[in-house]
PLY file of the C-alpha trace (Angstrom):
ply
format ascii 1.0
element vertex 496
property float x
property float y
property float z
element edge 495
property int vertex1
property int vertex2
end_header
0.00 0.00 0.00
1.24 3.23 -1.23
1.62 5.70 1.80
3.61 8.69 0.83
4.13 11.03 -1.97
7.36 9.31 -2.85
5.21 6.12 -3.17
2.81 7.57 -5.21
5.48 8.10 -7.49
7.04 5.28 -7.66
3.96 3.55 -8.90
3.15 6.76 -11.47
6.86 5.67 -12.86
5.16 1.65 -13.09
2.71 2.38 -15.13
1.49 2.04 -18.49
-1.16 4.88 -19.20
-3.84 4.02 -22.19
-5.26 7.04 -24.13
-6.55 4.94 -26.40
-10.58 4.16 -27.60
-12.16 0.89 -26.48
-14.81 0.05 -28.98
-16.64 -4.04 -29.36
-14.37 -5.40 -27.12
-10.53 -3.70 -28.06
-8.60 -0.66 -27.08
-8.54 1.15 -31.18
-7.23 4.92 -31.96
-9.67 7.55 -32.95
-10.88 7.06 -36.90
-9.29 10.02 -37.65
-5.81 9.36 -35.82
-6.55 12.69 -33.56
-5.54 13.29 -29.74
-5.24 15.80 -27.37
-2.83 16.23 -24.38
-3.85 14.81 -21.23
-1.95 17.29 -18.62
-2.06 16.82 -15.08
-3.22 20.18 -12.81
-0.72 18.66 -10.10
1.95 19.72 -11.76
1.52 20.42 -15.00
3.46 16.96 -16.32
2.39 15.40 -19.46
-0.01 11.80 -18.96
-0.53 10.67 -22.24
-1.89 11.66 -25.60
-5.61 10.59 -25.68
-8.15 9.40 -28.60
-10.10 12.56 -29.89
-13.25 9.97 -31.05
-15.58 11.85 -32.83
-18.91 10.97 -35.01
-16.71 7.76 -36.70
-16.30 6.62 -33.38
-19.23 7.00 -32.26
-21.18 5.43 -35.06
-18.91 2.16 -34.42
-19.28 2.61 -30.86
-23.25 2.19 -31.46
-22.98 -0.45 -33.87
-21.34 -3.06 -31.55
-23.51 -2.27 -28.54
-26.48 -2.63 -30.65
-25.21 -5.70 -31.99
-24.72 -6.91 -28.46
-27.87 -6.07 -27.25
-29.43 -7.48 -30.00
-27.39 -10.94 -29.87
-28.75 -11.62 -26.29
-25.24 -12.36 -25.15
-25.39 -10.00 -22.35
-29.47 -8.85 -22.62
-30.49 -12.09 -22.32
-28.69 -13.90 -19.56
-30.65 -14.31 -16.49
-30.17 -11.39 -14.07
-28.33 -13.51 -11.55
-25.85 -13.91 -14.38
-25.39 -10.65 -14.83
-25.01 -9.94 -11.00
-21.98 -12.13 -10.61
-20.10 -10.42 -13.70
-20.81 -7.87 -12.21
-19.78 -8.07 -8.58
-16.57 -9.30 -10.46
-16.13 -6.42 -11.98
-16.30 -4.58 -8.72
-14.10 -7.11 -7.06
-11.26 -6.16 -9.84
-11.32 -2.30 -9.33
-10.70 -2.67 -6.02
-8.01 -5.36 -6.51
-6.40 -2.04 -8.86
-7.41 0.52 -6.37
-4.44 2.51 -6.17
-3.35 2.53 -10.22
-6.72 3.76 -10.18
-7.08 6.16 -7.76
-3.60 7.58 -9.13
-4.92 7.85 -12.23
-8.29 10.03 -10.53
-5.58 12.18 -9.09
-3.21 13.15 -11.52
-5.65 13.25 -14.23
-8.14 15.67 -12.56
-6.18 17.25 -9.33
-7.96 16.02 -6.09
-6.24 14.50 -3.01
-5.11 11.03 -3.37
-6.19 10.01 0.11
-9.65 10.98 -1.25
-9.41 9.46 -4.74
-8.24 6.15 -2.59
-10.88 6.64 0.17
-13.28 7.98 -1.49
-13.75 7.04 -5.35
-12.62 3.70 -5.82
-14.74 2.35 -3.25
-17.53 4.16 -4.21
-17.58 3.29 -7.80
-17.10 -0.66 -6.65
-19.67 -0.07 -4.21
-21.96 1.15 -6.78
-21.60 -2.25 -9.23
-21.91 -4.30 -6.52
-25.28 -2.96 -4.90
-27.04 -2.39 -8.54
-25.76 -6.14 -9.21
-27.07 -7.53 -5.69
-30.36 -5.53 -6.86
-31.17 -6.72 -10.04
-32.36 -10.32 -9.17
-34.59 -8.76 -6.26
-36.86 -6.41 -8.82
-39.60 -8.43 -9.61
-42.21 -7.41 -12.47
-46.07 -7.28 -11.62
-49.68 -8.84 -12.37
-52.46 -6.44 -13.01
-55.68 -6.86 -10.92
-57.68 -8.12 -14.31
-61.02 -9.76 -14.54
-61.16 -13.26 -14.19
-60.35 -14.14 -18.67
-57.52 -12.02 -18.27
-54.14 -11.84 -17.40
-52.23 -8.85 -17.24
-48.23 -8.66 -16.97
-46.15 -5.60 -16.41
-42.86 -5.97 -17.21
-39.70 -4.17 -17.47
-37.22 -4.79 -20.28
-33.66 -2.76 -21.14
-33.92 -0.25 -23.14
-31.14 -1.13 -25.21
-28.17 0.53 -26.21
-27.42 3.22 -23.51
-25.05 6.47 -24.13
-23.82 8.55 -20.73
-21.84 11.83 -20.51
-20.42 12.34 -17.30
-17.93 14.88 -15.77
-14.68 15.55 -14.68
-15.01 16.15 -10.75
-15.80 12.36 -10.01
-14.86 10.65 -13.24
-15.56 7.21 -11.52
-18.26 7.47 -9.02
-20.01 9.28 -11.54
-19.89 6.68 -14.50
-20.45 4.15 -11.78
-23.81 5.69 -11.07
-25.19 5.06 -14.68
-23.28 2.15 -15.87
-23.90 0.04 -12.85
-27.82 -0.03 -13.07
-27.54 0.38 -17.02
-25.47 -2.81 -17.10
-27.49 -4.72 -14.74
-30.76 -4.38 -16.31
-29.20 -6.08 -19.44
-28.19 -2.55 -21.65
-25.06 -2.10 -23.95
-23.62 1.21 -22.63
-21.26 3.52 -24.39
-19.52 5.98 -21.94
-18.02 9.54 -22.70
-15.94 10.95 -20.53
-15.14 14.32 -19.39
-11.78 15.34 -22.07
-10.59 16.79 -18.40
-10.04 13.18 -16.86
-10.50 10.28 -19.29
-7.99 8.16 -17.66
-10.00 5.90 -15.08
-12.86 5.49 -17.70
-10.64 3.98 -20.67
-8.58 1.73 -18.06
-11.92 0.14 -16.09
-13.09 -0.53 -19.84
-10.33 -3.34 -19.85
-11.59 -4.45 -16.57
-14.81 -4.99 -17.44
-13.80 -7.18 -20.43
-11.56 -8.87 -17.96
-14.43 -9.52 -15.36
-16.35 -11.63 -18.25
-18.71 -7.91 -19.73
-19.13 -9.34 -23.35
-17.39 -7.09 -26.05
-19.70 -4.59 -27.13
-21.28 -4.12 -24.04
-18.95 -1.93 -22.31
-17.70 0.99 -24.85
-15.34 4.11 -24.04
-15.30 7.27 -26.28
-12.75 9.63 -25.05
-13.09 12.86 -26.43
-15.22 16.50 -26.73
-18.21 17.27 -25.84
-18.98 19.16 -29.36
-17.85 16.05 -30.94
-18.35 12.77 -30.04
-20.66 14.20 -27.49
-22.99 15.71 -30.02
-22.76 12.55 -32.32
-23.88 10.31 -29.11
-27.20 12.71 -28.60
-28.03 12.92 -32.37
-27.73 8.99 -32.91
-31.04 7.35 -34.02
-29.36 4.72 -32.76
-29.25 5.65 -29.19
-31.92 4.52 -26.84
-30.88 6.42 -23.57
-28.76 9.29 -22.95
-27.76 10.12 -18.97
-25.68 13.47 -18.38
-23.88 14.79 -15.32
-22.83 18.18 -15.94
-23.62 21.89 -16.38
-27.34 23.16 -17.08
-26.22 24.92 -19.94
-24.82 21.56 -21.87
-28.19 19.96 -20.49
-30.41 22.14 -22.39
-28.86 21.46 -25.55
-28.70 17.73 -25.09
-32.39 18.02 -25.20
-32.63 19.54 -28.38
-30.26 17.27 -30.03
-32.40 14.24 -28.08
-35.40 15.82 -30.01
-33.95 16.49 -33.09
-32.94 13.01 -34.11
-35.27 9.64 -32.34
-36.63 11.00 -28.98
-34.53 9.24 -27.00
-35.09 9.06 -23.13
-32.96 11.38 -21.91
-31.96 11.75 -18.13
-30.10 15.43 -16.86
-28.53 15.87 -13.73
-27.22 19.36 -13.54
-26.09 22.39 -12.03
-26.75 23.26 -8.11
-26.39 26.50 -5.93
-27.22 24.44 -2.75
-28.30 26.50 0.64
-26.88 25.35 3.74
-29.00 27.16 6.06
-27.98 27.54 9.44
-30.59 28.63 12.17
-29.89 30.18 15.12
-31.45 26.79 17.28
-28.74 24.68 15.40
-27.88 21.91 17.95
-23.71 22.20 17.29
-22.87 25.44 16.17
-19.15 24.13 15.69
-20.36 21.07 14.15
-21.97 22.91 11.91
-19.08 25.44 11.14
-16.96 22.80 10.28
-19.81 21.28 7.92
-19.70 24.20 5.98
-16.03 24.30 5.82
-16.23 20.99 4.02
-19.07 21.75 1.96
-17.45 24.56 0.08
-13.85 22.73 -0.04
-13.98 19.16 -0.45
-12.82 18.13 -4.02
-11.39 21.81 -3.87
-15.44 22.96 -4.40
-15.62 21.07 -7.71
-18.84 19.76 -6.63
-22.45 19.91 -7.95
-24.06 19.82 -4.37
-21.05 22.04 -3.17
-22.75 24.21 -0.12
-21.67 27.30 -1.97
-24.44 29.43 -0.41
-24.32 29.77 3.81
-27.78 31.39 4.85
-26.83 32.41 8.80
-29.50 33.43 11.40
-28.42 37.41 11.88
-28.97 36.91 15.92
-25.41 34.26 15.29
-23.92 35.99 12.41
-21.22 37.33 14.87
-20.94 34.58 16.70
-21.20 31.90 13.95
-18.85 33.36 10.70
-15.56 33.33 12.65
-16.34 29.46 13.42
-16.20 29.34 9.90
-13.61 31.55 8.88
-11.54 29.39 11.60
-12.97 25.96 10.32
-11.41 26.60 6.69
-8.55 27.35 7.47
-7.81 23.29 7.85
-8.58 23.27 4.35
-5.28 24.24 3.61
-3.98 23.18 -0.68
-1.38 20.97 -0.70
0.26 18.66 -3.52
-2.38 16.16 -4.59
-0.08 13.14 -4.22
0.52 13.83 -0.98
-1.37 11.89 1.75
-1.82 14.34 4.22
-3.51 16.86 1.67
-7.30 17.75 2.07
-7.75 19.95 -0.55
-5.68 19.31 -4.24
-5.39 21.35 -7.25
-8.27 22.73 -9.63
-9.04 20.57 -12.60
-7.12 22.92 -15.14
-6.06 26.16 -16.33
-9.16 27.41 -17.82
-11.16 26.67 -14.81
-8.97 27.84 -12.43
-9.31 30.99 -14.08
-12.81 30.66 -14.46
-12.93 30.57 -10.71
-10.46 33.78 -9.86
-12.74 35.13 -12.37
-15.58 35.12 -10.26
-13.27 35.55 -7.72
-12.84 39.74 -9.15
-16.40 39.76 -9.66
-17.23 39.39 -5.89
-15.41 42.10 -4.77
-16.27 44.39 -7.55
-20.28 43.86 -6.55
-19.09 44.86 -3.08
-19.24 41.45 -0.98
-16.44 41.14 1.27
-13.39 38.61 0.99
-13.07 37.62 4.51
-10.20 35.10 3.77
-8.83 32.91 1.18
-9.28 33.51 -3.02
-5.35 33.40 -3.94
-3.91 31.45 -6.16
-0.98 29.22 -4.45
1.84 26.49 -4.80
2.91 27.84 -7.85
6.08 26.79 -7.64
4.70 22.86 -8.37
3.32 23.56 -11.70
-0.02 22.72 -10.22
-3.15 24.87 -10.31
-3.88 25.38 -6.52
-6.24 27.87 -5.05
-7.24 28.57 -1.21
-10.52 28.18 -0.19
-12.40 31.95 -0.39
-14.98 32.94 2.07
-17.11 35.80 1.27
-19.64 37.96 3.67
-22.09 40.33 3.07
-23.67 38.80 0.20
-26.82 39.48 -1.28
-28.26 36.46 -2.86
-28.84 38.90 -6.26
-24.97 39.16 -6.32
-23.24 36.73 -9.32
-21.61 34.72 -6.78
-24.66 33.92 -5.18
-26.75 33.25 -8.65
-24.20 31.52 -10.74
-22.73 28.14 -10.57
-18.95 28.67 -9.36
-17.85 25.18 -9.28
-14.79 25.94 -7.25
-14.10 26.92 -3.42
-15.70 30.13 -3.26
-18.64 30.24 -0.65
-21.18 32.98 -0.04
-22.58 34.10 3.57
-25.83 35.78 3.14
-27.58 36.74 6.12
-31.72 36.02 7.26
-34.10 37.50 9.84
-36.39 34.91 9.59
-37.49 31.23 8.69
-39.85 33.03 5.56
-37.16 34.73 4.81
-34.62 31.64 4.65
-36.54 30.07 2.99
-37.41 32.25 0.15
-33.88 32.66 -0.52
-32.72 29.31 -0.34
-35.42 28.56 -3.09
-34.76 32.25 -4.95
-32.41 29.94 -8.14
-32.68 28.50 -11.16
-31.41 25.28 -9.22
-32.51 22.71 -6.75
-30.20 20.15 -6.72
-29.35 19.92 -2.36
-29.11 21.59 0.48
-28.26 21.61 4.27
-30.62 22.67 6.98
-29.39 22.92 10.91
-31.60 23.26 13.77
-32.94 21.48 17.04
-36.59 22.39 16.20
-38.07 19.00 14.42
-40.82 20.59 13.30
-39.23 23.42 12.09
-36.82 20.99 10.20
-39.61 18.52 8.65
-41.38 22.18 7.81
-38.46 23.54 6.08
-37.49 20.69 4.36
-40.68 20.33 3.04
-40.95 23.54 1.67
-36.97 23.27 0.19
-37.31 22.72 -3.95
-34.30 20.96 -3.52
-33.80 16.77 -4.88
-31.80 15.75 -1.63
-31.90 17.90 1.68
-29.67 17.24 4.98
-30.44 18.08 8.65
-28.15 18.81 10.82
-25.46 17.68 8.27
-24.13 18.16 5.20
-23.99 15.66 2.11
-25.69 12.49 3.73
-26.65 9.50 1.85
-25.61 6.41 0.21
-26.66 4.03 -2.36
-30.38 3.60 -0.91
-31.35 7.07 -1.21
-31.76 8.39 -4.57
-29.63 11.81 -5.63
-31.27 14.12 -8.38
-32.28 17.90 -8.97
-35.35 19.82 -9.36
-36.04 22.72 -11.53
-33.19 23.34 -13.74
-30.48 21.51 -11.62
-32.47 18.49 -14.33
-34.56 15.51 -14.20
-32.53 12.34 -14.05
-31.98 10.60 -10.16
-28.49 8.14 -9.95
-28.31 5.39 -7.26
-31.21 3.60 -5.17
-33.58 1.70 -7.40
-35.32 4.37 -8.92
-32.30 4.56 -10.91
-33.35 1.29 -12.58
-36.17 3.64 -13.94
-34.09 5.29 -16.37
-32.43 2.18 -18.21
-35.54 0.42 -18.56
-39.16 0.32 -20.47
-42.50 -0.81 -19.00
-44.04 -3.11 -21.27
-47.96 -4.18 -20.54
-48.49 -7.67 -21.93
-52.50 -8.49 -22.09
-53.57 -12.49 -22.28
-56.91 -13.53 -23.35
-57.64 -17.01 -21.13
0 1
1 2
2 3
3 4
4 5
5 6
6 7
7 8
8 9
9 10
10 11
11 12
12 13
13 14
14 15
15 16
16 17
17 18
18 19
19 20
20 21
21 22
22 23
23 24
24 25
25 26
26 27
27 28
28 29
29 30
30 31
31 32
32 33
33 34
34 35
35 36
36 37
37 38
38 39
39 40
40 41
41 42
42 43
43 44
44 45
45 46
46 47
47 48
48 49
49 50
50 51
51 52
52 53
53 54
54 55
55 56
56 57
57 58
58 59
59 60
60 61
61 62
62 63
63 64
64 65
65 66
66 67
67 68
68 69
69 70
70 71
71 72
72 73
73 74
74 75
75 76
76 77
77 78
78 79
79 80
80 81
81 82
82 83
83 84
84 85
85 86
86 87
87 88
88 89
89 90
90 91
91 92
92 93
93 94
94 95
95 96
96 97
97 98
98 99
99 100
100 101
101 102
102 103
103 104
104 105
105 106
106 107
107 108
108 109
109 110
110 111
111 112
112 113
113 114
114 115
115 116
116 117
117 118
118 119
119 120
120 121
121 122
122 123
123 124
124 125
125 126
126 127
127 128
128 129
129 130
130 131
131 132
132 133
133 134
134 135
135 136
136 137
137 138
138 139
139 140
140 141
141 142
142 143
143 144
144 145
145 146
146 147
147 148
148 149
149 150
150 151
151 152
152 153
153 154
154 155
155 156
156 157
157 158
158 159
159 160
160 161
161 162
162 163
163 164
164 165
165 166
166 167
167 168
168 169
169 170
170 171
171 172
172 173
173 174
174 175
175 176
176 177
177 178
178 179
179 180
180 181
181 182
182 183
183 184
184 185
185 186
186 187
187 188
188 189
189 190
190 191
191 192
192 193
193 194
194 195
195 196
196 197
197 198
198 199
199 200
200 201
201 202
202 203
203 204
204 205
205 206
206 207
207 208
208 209
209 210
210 211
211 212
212 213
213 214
214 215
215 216
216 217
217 218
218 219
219 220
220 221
221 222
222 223
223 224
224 225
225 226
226 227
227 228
228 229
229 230
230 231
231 232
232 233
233 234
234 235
235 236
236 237
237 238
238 239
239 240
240 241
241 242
242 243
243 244
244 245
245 246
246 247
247 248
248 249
249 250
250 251
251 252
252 253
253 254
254 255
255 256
256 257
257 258
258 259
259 260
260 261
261 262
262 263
263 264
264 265
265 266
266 267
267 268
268 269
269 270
270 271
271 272
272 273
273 274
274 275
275 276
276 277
277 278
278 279
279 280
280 281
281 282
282 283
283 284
284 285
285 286
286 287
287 288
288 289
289 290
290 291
291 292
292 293
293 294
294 295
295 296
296 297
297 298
298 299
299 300
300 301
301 302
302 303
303 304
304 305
305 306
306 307
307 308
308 309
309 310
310 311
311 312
312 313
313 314
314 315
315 316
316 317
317 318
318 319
319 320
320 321
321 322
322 323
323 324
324 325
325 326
326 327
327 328
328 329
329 330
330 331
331 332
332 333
333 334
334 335
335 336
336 337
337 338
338 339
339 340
340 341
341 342
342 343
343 344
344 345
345 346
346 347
347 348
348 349
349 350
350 351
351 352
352 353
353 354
354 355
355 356
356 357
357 358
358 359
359 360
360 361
361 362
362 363
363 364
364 365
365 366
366 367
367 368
368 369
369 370
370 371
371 372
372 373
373 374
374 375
375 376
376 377
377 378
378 379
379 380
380 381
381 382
382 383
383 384
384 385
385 386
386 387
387 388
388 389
389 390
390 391
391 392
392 393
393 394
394 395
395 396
396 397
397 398
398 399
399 400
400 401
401 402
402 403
403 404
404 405
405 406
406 407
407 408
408 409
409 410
410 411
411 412
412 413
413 414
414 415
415 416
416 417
417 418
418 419
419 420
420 421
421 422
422 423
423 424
424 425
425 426
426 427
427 428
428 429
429 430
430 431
431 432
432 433
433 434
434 435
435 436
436 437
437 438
438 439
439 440
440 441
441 442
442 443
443 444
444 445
445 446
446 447
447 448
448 449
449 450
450 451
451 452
452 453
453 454
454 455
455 456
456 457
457 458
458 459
459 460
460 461
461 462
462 463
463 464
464 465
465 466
466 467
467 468
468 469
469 470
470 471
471 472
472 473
473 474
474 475
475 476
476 477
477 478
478 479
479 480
480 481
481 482
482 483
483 484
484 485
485 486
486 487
487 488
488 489
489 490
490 491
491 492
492 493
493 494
494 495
């Protein structure tokens, strides 16, 4: 077991990193021959060169996933079968959990005791409870009269395409594959350009862990692309997307455009972590919304990026805070004992000191934090930025930051929270803390939020399903409502 940087290094200087395509069963170069660079924000060294697939790709990609599907060599075993290929498949990422987690790391910035912790497990996790799940969904009898007999049953859709992001390349694709795979689908997975790595290498995995060819497919590349040619296929049954509202808008009108294909969008957030002045662990939950804002260096859709404090605490409460970040503290991603790594690249780094210049310029105070750092590594490191005196009008407070920048805004009274927790465009999450159970089943209830948390911040686990409302999308990863989204309902009516 690695435990230091100079471990961590030692097994970077081990490996073999694939770039490379894996289409029907083989790793294959992009149809045109093009890459792109794969740098790492850790310190700027070079990974590999990586297939630029584009509509080629994808039209092959396609092919042998419908061919798959329609052979019945994966679609028709018997879901038990599929559970056990699949709990191998689990089994086998975690037997490679730390080429893999190194590969999460230097491919897309965050702490390596995280990616090890965190993201390996997770994503094995994931397999392994939509495997143990699948042979436990039964299908259902209508209440007919007496000459008939009514069956409701749920088949796979079929060939399954899924665009996910960057921050959590495999917990992410683990989400949609798992259930996708289980329920007897081909699946074709894009990954974010920003962190391909993990995605192409678990493709040989799968493969390994007995996933026919065809059935597992990896299309490196852009968005623009081989993204586009994934929502325009008439080929495509399915298309699941974790990422920005912006890109989930127009994978709807491409889904419409070309063979109405079900199409599932989990998107932006601008979650509310609202802190009354009853909370039961006012340090607790200072150190909550530390983590909320920098864990995974704020690269995170559910990211707690507005704090709504009681004014009666506001004095009392936004030192704890200011105090509570400052063990967020950037360090080199490879090192152990870092909590909070580098930003995902150049352009979004900027993109966050960006918005960054436009909090002070709307007049919200930088109480700490918001400089770039470590710049002596090559990496792209930035400490965590608190800002007060927020309104919730301000761009910080509207607009999707996706990096550690938090916003304190302050409330007089439980209307007032909770008109501007629910004053976005999103609904994706958010925190509530207080002693008051009624006020906390009351305020929940009135949140237009997909997942809320009392009294913490980013509970959950596989049981509990995670989704959006308004436009933070429509589609819900993990519990068995996820099963939902990769299957069709067929009513089957027999005349006795």
């Amino acid at each position: 077991m690695s435990t230091t940087r100079s471990d961590w290094e030692q097994l970077y200087q081990s490996l073999t990193l694939e770039g490379r395509a894996f289409i029907d069963g083989q790793y294959v170069p992009a149809a045109s021959g093009a890459t792109f660079e794969c740098l790492s924000p850790v310190d700027g060294r070079f990974l590999a060169n990586v297939a630029s697939t584009d509509e080629a790709d994808a039209n092959a990609a396609v092919s042998a996933a419908r061919r798959a599907f329609e052979s019945g060599v994966w679609s028709g075993l018997a879901p038990a079968q599929r559970k056990r290929t699949l709990i191998r498949f689990a089994d086998l990422i975690l037997a490679n959990q730390e080429e893999l987690a190194l590969l999460e790391t230097l491919d897309m910035g965050k702490p390596i005791s995280d990616a090890l912790a965190i993201d390996v497990p997770a994503a094995a996790n994931a397999i392994r409870w939509s495997a143990e799940a699948i042979d436990k969904i039964y299908d259902e009898v209508a209440p007919t009269p007496h000459d008939q007999l009514g069956l409701i049953t749920r088949e796979p859709v079929g060939v399954v395409a899924a665009i996910v992001p960057w921050n959590f390349p495999l917990i992410m694709a683990s989400w949609k594959f798992a259930p996708a795979l289980a329920a007897g689908n081909s699946f074709i997975l894009k990954p974010s350009e920003k962190s391909p790595l993990t995605a192409i290498r678990i493709a040989q995995l799968a493969l390994q862990a007995g996933i026919p060819k065809g059935v597992f497919n990896v299309l490196p590349g852009y968005g623009h692309t081989v993204g586009k040619a994934l929502a325009l296929h008439m080929d495509v049954d399915t298309l699941a997307f974790t990422g920005s509202t912006a890109i989930a808008k127009q994978l709807l009108i491409y889904a419409g455009q070309s063979n109405m294909k079900r199409v599932w969008m989990e998107a932006g957030g601008k979650s509310a972590n609202v802190v009354f002045a009853d909370a039961p662990d006012l340090q607790a939950a200072a150190q909550a919304a530390a983590g909320a804002i920098a864990f995974n260096q704020g690269e995170v859709c559910t990211a707690g990026s507005r704090l709504l404090v009681e004014r009666s605490i506001r004095d009392t409460f936004i030192p704890l805070v200011v105090e509570a970040l400052k063990a967020w503290k950037p360090g080199h991603a490879l090192d152990p004992a870092t909590n909070v790594g580098a930003i995902v690249d150049a352009r979004q780094l900027e993109n966050v000191l960006r918005y960054i210049q436009i909090g002070k310029d709307q007049g919200a105070h930088l109480l700490a934090g918001g400089n770039r750092t470590l710049q002596d590594t090559g990496g792209l490191y930035l400490e965590p930025a608190i800002f007060d005196g927020v309104d919730n009008a301000m761009t910080i407070a509207a607009e999707e930051i996706f990096g550690p920048v938090l916003s304190v805004i302050t409330f007089d009274s439980t209307e007032q929270a909770l008109h501007i927790a629910n004053d976005s465009i999103f609904g994706l999450a958010a925190g509530v803390w207080t002693r008051d159970l009624s006020k906390a089943h009351t305020f929940a209830r009135g949140l237009r939020a997909g997942s809320v948390w009392v009294n913490q911040y980013d509970g959950g686990d596989m049981t509990a399903p995670f989704g959006g409302f308004k436009q933070s999308g429509n589609g819900r990863d993990k519990s068995l409502h996820a099963f939902d989204k990769y299957t069709e309902l067929k009513a089957t009516w027999i005349k006795l």
